[in-house]
C-alpha positions as CSV (number, residue, x, y, z in Angstrom):
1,X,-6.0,35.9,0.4
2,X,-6.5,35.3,4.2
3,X,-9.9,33.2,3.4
4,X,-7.9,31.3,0.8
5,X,-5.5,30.2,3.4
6,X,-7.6,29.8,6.1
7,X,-9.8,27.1,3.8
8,X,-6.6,25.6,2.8
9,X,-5.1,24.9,5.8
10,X,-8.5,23.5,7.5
11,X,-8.5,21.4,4.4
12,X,-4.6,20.3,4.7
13,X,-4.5,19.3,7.9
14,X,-7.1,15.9,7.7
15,X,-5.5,15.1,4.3
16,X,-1.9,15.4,5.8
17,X,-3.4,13.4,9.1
18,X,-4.6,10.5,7.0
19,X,-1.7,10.4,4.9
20,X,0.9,9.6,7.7
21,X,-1.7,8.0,9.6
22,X,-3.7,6.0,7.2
23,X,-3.0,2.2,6.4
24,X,0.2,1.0,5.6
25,X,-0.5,-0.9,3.1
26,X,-1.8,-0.6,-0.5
27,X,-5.3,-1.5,-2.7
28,X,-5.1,-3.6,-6.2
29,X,-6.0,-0.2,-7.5
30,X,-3.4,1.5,-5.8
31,X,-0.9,-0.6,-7.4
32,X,-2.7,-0.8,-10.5
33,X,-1.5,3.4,-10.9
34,X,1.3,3.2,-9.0
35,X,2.8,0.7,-10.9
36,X,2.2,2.0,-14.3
37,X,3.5,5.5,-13.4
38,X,6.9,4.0,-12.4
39,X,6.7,1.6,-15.5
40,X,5.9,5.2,-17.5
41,X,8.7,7.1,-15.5
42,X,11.1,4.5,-16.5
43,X,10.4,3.1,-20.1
44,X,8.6,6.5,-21.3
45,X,6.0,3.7,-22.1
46,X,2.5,2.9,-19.8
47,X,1.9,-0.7,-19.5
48,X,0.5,-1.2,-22.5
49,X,3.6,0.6,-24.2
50,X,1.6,3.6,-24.9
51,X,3.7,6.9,-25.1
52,X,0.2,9.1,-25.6
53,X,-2.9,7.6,-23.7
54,X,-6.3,8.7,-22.0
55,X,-6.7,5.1,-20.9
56,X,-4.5,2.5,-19.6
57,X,-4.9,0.0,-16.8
58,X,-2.3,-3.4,-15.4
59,X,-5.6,-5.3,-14.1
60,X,-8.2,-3.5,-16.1
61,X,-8.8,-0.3,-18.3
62,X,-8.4,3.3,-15.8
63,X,-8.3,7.0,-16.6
64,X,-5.0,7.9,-18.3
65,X,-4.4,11.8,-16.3
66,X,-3.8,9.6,-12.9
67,X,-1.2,7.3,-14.9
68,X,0.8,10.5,-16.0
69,X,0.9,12.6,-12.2
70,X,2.8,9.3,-10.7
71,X,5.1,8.8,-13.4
72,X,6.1,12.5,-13.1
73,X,5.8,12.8,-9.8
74,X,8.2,9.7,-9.1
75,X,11.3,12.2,-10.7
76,X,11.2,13.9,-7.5
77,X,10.3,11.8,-4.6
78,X,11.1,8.2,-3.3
79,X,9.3,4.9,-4.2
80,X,7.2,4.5,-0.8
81,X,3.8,4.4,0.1
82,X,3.6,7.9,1.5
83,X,5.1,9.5,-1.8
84,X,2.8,7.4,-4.3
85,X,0.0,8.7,-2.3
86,X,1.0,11.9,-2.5
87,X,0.1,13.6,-5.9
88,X,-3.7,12.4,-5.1
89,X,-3.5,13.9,-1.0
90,X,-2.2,16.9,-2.7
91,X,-4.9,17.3,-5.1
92,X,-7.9,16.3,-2.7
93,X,-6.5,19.1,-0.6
94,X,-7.9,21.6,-2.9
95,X,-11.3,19.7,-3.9
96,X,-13.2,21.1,-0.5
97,X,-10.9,24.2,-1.0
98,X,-12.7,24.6,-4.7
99,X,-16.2,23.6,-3.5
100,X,-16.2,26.4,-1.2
101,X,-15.6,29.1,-3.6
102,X,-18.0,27.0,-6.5
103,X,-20.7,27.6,-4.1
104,X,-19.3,31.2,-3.1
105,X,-20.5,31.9,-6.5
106,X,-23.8,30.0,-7.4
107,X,-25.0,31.3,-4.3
108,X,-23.8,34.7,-3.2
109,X,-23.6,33.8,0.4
110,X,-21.2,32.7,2.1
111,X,-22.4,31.1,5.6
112,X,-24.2,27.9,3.3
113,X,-20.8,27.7,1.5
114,X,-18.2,27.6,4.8
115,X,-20.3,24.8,6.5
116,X,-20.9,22.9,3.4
117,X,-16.8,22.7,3.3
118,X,-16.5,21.7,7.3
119,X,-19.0,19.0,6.7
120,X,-17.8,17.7,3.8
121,X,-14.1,18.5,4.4
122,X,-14.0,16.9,8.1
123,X,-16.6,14.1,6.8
124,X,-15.5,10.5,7.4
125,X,-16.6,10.0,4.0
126,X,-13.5,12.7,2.6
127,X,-11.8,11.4,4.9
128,X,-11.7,7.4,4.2
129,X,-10.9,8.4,0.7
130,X,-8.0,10.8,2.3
131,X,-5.8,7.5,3.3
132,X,-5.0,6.0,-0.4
133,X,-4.3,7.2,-3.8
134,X,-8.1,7.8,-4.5
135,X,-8.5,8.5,-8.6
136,X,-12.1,9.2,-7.9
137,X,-11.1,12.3,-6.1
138,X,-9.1,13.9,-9.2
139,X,-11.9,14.1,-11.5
140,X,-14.4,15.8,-9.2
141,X,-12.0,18.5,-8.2
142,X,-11.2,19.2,-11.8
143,X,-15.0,19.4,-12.3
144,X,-14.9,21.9,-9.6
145,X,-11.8,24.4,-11.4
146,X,-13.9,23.6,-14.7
147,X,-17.2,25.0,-14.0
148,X,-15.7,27.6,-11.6
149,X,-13.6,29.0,-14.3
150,X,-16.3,28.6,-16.3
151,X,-18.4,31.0,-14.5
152,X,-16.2,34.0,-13.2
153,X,-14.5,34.1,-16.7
154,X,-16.4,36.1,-18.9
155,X,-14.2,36.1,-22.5
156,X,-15.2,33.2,-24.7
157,X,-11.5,32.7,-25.6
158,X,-11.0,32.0,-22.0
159,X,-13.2,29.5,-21.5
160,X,-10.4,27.0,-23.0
161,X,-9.3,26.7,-20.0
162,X,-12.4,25.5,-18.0
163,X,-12.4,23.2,-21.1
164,X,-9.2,21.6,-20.2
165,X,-10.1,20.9,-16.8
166,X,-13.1,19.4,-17.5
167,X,-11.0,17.2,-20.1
168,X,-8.5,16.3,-17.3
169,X,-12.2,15.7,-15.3
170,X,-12.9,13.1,-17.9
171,X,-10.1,11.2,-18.8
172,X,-9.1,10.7,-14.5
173,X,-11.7,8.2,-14.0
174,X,-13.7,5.8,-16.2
175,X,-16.7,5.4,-13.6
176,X,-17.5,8.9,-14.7
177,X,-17.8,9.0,-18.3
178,X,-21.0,7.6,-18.4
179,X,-22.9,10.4,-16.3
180,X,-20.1,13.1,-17.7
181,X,-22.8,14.7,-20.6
182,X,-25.4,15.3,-18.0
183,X,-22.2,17.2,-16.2
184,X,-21.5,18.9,-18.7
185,X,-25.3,19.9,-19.6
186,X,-25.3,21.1,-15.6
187,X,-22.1,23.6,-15.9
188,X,-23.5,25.1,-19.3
189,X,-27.5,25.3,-17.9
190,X,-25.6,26.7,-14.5
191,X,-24.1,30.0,-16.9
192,X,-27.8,30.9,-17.5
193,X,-28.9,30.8,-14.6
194,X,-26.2,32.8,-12.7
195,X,-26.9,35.4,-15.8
196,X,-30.7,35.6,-14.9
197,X,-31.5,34.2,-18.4
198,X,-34.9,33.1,-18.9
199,X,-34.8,29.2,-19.7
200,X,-36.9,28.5,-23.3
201,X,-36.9,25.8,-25.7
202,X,-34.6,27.3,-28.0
203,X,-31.8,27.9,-25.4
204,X,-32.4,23.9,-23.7
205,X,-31.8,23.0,-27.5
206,X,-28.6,24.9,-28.1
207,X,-27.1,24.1,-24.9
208,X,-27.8,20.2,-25.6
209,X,-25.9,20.7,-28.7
210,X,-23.5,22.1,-26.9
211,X,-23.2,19.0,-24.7
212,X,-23.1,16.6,-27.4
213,X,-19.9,18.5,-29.6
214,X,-18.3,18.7,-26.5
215,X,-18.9,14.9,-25.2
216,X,-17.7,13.9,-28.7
217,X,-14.7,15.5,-28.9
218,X,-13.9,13.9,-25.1
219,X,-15.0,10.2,-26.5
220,X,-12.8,10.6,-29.4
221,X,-9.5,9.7,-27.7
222,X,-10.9,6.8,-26.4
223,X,-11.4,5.1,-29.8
224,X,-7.7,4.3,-29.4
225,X,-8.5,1.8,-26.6
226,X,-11.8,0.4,-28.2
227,X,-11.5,-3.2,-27.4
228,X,-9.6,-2.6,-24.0
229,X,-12.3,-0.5,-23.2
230,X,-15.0,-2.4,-24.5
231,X,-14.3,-5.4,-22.1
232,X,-14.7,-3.4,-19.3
233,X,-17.8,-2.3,-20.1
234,X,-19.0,-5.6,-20.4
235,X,-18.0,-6.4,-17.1
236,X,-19.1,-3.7,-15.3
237,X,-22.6,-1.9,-16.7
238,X,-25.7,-3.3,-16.2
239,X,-27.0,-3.3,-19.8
240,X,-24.1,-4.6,-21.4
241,X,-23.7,-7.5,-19.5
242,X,-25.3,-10.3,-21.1
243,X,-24.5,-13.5,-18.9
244,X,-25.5,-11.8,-15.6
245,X,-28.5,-10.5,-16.9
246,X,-29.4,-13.6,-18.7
247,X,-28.9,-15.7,-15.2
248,X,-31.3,-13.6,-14.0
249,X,-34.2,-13.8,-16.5
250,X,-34.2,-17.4,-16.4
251,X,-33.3,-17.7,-12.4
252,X,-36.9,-15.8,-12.1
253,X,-38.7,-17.5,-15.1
254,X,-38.0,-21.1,-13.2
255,X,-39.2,-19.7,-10.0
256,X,-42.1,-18.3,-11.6
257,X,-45.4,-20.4,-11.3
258,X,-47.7,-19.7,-14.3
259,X,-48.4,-19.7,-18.3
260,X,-44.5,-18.9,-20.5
261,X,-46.3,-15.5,-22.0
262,X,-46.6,-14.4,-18.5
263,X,-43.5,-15.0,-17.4
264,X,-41.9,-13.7,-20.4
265,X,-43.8,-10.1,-19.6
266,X,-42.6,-10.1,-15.5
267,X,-38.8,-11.9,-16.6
268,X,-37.5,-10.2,-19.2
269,X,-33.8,-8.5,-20.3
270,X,-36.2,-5.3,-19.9
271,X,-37.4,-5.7,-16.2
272,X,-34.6,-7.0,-14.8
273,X,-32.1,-3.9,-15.9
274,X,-35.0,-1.6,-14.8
275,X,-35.0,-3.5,-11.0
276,X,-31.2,-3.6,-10.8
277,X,-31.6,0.2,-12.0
278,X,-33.7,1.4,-9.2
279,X,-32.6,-0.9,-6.7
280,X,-28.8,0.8,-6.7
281,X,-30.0,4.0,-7.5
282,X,-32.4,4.3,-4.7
283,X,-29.5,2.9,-2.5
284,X,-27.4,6.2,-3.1
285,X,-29.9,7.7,-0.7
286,X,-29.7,5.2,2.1
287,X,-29.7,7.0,5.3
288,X,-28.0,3.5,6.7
289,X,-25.4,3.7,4.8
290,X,-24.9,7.6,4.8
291,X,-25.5,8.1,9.0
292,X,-24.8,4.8,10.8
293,X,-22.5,2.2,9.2
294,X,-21.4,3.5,5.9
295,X,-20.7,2.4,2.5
296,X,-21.4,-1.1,0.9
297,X,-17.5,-1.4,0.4
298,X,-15.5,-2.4,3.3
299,X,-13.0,0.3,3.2
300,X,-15.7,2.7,3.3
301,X,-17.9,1.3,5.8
302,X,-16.4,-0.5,8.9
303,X,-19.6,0.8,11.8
304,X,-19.8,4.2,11.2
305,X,-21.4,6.3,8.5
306,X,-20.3,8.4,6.1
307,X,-21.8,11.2,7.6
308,X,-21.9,11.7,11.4
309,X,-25.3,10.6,13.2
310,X,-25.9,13.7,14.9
311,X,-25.8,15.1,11.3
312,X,-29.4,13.6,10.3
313,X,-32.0,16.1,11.6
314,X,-30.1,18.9,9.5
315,X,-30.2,16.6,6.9
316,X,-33.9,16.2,6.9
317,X,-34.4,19.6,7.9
318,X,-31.8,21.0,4.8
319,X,-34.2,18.4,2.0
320,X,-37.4,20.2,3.4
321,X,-35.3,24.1,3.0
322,X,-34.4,22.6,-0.3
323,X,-37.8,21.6,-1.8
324,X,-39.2,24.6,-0.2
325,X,-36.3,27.3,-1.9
326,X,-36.0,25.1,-5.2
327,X,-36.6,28.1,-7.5
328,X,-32.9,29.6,-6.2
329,X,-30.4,29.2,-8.7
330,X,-27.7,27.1,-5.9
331,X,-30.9,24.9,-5.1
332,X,-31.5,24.4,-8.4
333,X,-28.0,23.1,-9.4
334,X,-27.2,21.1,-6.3
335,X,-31.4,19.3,-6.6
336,X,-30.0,18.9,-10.3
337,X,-26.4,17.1,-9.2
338,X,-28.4,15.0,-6.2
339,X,-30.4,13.4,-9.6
340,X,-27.3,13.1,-12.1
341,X,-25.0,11.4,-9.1
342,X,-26.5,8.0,-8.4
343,X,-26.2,7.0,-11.9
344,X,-22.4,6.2,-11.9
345,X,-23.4,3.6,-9.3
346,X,-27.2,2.5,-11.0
347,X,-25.6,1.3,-14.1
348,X,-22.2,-0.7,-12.6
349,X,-23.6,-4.0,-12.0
350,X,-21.2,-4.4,-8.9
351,X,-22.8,-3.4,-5.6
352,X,-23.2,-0.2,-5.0
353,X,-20.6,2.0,-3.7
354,X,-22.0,5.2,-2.8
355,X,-18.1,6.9,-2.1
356,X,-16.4,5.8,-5.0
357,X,-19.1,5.8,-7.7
358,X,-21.3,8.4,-7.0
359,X,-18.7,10.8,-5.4
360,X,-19.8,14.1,-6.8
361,X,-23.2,14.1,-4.5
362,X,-21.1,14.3,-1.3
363,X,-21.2,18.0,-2.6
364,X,-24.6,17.9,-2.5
365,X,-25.5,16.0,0.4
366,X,-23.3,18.5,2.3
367,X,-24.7,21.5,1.1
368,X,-28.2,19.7,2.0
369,X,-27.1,19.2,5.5
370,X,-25.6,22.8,5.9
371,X,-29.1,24.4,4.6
372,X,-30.4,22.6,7.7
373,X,-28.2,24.0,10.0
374,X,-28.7,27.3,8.4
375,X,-32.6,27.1,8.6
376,X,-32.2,25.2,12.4
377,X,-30.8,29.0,13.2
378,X,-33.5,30.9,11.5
379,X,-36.3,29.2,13.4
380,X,-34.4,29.6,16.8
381,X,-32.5,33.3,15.7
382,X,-28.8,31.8,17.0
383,X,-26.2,34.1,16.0
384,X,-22.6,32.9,15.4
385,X,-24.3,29.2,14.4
386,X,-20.4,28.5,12.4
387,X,-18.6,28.8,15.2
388,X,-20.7,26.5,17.3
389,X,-20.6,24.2,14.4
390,X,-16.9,24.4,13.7
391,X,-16.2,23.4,17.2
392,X,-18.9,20.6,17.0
393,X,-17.4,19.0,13.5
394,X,-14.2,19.4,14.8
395,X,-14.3,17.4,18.1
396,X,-16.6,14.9,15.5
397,X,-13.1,14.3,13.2
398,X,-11.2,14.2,16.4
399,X,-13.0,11.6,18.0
400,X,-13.4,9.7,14.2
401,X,-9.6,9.7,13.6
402,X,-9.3,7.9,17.3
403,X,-12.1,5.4,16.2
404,X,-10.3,4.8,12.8
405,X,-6.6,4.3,14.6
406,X,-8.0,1.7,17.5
407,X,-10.3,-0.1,15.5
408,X,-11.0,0.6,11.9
409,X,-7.2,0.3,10.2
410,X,-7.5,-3.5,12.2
411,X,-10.7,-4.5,11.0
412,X,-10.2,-3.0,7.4
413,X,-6.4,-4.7,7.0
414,X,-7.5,-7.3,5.5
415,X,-9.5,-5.3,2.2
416,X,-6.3,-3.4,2.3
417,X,-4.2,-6.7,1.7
418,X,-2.1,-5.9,5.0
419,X,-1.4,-9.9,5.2
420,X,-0.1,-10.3,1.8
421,X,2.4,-7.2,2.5
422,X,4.0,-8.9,5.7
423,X,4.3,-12.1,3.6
424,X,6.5,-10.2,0.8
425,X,8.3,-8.6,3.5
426,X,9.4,-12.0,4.8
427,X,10.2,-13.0,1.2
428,X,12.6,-10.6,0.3
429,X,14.6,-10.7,3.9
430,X,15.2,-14.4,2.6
431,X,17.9,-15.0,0.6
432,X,16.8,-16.4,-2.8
433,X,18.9,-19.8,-2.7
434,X,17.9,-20.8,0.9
435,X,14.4,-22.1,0.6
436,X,11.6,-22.0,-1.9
437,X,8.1,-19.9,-1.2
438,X,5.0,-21.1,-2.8
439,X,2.1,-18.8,-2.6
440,X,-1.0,-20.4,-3.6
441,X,-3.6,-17.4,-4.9
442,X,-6.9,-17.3,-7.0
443,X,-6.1,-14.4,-8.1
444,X,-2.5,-14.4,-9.0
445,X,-2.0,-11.7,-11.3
446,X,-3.4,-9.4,-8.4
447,X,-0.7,-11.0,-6.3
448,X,2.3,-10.6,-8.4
449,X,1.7,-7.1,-8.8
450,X,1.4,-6.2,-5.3
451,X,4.5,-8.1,-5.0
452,X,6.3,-6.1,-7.6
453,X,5.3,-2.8,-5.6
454,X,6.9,-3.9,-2.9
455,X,9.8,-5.5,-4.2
456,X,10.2,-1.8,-6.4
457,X,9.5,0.1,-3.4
458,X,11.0,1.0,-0.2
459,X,7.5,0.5,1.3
């Protein structure tokens, strides 16, 4: 019990930080959930006057679970910023508290696991994601309980209740049900290895059937929202997408000197998924972008990384520990999650974003990072290397809060729609009959309903 609190409180007290302290104003997603939990909490109904849903969505489809913890949530607290943030803070809380005790058990140790949760817990990758209502959050840490439960319980019967996690897992997000089989096909394979079970071709081929009953049976709700769901898709993946994709197989094929049959084998529907493919996979594992000046989206990048600099050499040093240890069973399953990660982000054609998209491998990158640290104290036999670490990750947060107060909430205001708040908040202190407002927006529907979160809420 004292290890349980001790993880929880390191974990509460950045989540708590950035939610007082974190911008005070809101994402189109934000309001997106926000919204249609208050329109749930009040009409019974989501948006789209569903009563029963596992998708929903104002501007565009989302998970349904996210949808249903606001509009319950808003029985009990008032309609603020702070308090529609807080169902997710609260549930991020225990997403570094589970990854410690998921590793606890695929690994037996538990040095690797206590610096895998102060890197990732104290990151400034958690802790962008620690300052809004961040869905992406909920469906790894349900994930998490899933396959943990999974694992420690040992009646079949049971297991019913890793299987509702995991369907929670599925229906939080809708960035994640394209990679959520090979999830799924990870936990299962994970069983037999923590059981010492030799790996054959029979077992690969029950456990993919496995997979596939159990992928079904989370899919099938979804038929409920076909078409709604269908247009997102076509927005967002790569291979659906037929006017991007199209653009560029004839953008190439006019830029392309030589005979039609060879441009027609180098510029085709074929090559140019495979490029985009590669190209934003490969990006997942940009040092850049991981150590120096962060993710591709604003809100996550802003001059600093998502890991901290100094990080790096462990980082290197922990891939070398990794490839060198592969055949243990933890090094097995995080190698296996570093693979299955990136391809959330490979197949949106959007630009990648490495936090959102491909959140799961920050458990793996910081595992990776805390097998260098481990090895770093092999080679040079330090003793006590976590409490030197602690310290060291801890004055890290400390000086990366300060940095994020002074300068980042500035320079980030304006992906955070800071200006647009002030300008509501100068509507509505007008009286309605003294003047008229015109706001002229390209987006307008994005617009209004920021509006009507403010105008709801005592934000």
């Amino acid at each position: 019990m004292g290890e349980f609190l001790i993880i929880f409180f390191l974990s509460f007290i950045p989540r708590i930080l950035f939610l007082f302290f974190g911008q005070s104003s809101i994402t189109h997603d934000e309001a997106d959930f926000f919204l249609n939990g208050f329109i749930l909490n009040k009409t019974g109904t989501d948006f789209l006057n569903q009563k029963i849903f596992t998708v929903s969505g104002i501007l565009t489809s989302t998970g349904g679970i996210p949808v249903y913890i606001n509009g319950f949530l808003y029985n009990f607290f008032e309609k603020n910023i702070i308090f529609s943030r807080l169902p997710y803070v609260l549930l991020s809380i225990f997403t570094p508290v589970f990854f410690y005790y998921f590793l606890k058990k695929i690994t037996n140790n538990k040095e690797i696991p206590f610096i895998s949760f102060l890197i990732m817990n104290f990151s400034s990758w958690f802790s962008f994601m620690s300052t809004q209502g961040a869905i992406e959050q909920i469906p790894s840490l349900f994930f998490l309980i899933g396959g943990y439960y999974f694992y420690i319980i040992k009646n079949k019967l049971l297991n019913i209740l890793s299987f509702i996690f995991l369907f929670l897992s599925f229906h939080s997000y809708m960035g994640i049900k394209i990679i959520f089989p090979l999830y799924i096909f990870l936990i299962l394979i994970t069983k037999f290895f923590l059981e010492k079970k030799s790996i054959n071709l029979k077992l690969i081929s029950k456990i993919l059937l496995k997979t596939i009953i159990i992928s079904v049976i989370f899919f099938l709700p979804l038929l409920k929202n076909k078409n709604y769901i269908n247009t997102r898709a076509s927005d967002t993946l790569i291979f659906l997408n037929k006017n991007i994709i199209e653009n560029k197989v004839w953008y190439q094929r006019l830029t392309f000197e030589g005979p039609i049959i060879i441009k027609k084998i180098y510029s085709n529907k074929i090559t140019i998924i495979a490029q985009e493919f590669i190209d934003k996979y490969l990006d997942v594992f940009n040092l850049k972008n991981l150590f120096l000046i962060g993710d591709n989206h604003p809100i996550y990048g802003s001059t600093v990384g998502l890991f901290y600099l100094w990080l790096l050499p462990f980082f290197i040093l922990g891939i070398i520990n990794l490839l060198k240890n592969i055949k243990q069973k933890g090094n097995k399953i995080i190698f296996i999650i570093t693979i299955i990660s990136p391809i959330s982000s490979a197949v949106n054609i959007q630009p990648t974003t490495i936090a959102l998209r491909s959140f799961p491998i920050i458990f793996a990158y910081s595992y990776i990072i805390a097998l260098g640290i481990v090895y770093l104290k092999k080679i040079l036999k330090i003793k006590k290397i976590s409490i030197y670490f602690f310290i060291l990750i801890l004055f890290s947060f400390i000086n990366f809060f300060y940095y994020y107060q002074s300068r980042i909430k500035t320079i980030n205001s304006e992906q955070w729609h800071l200006g647009e708040k002030k300008l509501f908040e100068k509507i509505l202190k007008e009286e309605p009959q003294s003047k008229k407002i015109y706001i002229v927006n390209n987006e307008p529907k994005e617009t209004f309903m920021l509006f009507a979160f403010y105008h709801l809420n005592d934000a």
